[in-house]
C-alpha positions in Angstrom: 54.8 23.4 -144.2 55.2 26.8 -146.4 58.5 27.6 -147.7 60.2 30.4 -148.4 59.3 31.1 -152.0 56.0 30.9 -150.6 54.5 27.5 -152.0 53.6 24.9 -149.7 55.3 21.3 -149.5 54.5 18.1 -147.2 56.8 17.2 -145.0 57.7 13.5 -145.2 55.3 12.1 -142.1 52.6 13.8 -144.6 53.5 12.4 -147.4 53.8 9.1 -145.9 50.4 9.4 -144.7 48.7 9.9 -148.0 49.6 6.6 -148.8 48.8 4.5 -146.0 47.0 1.7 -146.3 46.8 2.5 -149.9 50.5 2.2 -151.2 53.6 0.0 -150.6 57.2 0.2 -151.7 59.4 -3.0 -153.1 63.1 -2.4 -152.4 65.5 -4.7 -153.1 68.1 -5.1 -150.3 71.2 -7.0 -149.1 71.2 -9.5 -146.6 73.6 -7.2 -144.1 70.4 -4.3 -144.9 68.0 -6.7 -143.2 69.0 -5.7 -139.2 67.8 -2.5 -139.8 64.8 -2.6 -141.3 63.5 -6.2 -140.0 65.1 -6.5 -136.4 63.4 -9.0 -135.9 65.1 -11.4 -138.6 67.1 -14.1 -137.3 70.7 -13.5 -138.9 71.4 -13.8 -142.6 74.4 -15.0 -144.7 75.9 -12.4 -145.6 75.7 -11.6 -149.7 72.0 -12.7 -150.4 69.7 -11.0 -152.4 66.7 -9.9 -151.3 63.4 -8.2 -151.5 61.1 -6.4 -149.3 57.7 -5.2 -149.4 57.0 -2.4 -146.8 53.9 0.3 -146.4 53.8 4.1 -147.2 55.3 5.1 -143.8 58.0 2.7 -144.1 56.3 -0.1 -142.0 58.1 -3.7 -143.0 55.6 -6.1 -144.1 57.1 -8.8 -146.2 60.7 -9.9 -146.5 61.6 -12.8 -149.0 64.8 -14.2 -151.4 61.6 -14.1 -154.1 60.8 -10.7 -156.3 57.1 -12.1 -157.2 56.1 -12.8 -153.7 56.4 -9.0 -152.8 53.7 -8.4 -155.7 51.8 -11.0 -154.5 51.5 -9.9 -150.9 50.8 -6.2 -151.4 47.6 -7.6 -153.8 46.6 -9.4 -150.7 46.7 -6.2 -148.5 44.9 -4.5 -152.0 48.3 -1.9 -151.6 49.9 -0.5 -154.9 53.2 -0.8 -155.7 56.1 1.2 -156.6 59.5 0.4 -156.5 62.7 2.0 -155.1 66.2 1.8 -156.0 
């Protein structure tokens, strides 16, 4: 993608894909965030604390009440982490 001043920038399917099977996010979410992102996780209480591991292009891999266990997981897959807030 080129844009008008002329430089070019990656859309975000292409920036996604430069970190596939390489890189993984850890976002911390709510238990009424779940649906979305895990549909198939049976239903929550509402107000829990919780952390997710997913891959570059937003694929959900990991969803636990335990911060470490995301870090754990994306060593097993040999994915780096970053975090979002």
């Amino acid at each position: 993608m080129i844009e008008k001043s002329g430089k070019q920038s990656l859309s975000a399917a292409d920036l996604a894909l430069l970190g596939s099977g390489k890189i993984g996010y850890i976002r911390k979410m709510s238990s009424e965030d779940v649906t979305a992102r895990f549909p198939e996780a049976p239903a929550l209480d509402p107000g829990l604390e919780l952390w997710a591991l997913f891959g570059a292009d937003g694929t959900p891999i990991l969803l636990t009440d335990n911060r470490s266990s995301t870090f754990y997981r994306a060593a097993e897959d040999e994915l780096k982490t970053v975090s979002l807030h």
